[in-house]
N, C-alpha and C positions, 0 to 999 in steps of 0.2 A: 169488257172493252169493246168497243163498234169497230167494223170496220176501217174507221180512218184513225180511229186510235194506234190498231193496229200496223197501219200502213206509216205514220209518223214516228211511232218506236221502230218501227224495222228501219227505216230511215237514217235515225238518228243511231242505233245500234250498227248500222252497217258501212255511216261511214265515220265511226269511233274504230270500227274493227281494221277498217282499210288504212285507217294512218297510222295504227299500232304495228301494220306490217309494213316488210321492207320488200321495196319492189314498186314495177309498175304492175297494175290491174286495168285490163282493158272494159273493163265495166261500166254501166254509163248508170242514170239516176234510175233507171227500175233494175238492173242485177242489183245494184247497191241495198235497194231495197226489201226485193226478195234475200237477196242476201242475210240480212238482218231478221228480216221473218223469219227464215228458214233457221235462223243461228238461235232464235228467241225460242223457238218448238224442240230444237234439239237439249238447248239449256233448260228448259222447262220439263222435259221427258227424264233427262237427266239426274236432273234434281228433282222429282217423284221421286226414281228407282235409288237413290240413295237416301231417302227419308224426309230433304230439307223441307220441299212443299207436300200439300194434299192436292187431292185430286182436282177441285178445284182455284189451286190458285196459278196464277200464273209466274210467268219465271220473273225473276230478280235483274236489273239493270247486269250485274254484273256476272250474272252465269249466262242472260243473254247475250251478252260481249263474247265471253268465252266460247261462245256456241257457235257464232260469228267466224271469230277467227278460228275455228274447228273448221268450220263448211270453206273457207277461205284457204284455209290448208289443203283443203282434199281438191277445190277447184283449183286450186293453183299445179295439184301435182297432176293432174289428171287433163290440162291445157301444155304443161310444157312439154308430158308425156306424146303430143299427140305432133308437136311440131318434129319436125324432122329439122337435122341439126347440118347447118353449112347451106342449108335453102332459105331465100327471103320469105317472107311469111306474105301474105296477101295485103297487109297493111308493110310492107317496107321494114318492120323496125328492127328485123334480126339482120339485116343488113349489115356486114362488115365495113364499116367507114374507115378505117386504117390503110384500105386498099389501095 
């Protein structure tokens, strides 16, 4: 697959992954994409070390997805980890509006 192959499945994989989650993501159209990449190498390493593919093939639509929302999981936990709680964030949006 070429590089813009690559770059259009990570795309499309990354933001299938983002609507399967719940929640806002402040990611714009390249995390989305790297997103997707990264989820597509993780599903594809993946599935190697469990047998599904060989060494040369690449991952599957759907263990790319899964891969996706795996790296989506960990970036999610490792962004809310980071905010401090009862402080507005730099973008406004943890803002208590009830006030």
């Amino acid at each position: 697959m070429s590089i813009l192959g690559w770059v259009l499945f990570g795309f499309v994989v990354g933001l299938i992954a983002r609507a399967l989650m719940p929640g806002r993501d402040p990611l714009g159209l390249i995390g989305t994409t790297v997103l997707g990449i990264v989820g597509a190498l993780l599903g594809g390493w993946v599935g190697q070390a469990l047998g599904w593919y060989g060494p040369t093939d690449g991952a599957g639509f759907v263990s790319a997805t899964l891969g996706a929302i795996v790296v989506l999981l960990i970036y999610n936990a490792v962004v809310r980890r980071r905010r401090v709680p009862g402080r507005p964030s730099s973008r406004g949006r943890d803002v208590d509006r009830a006030a």
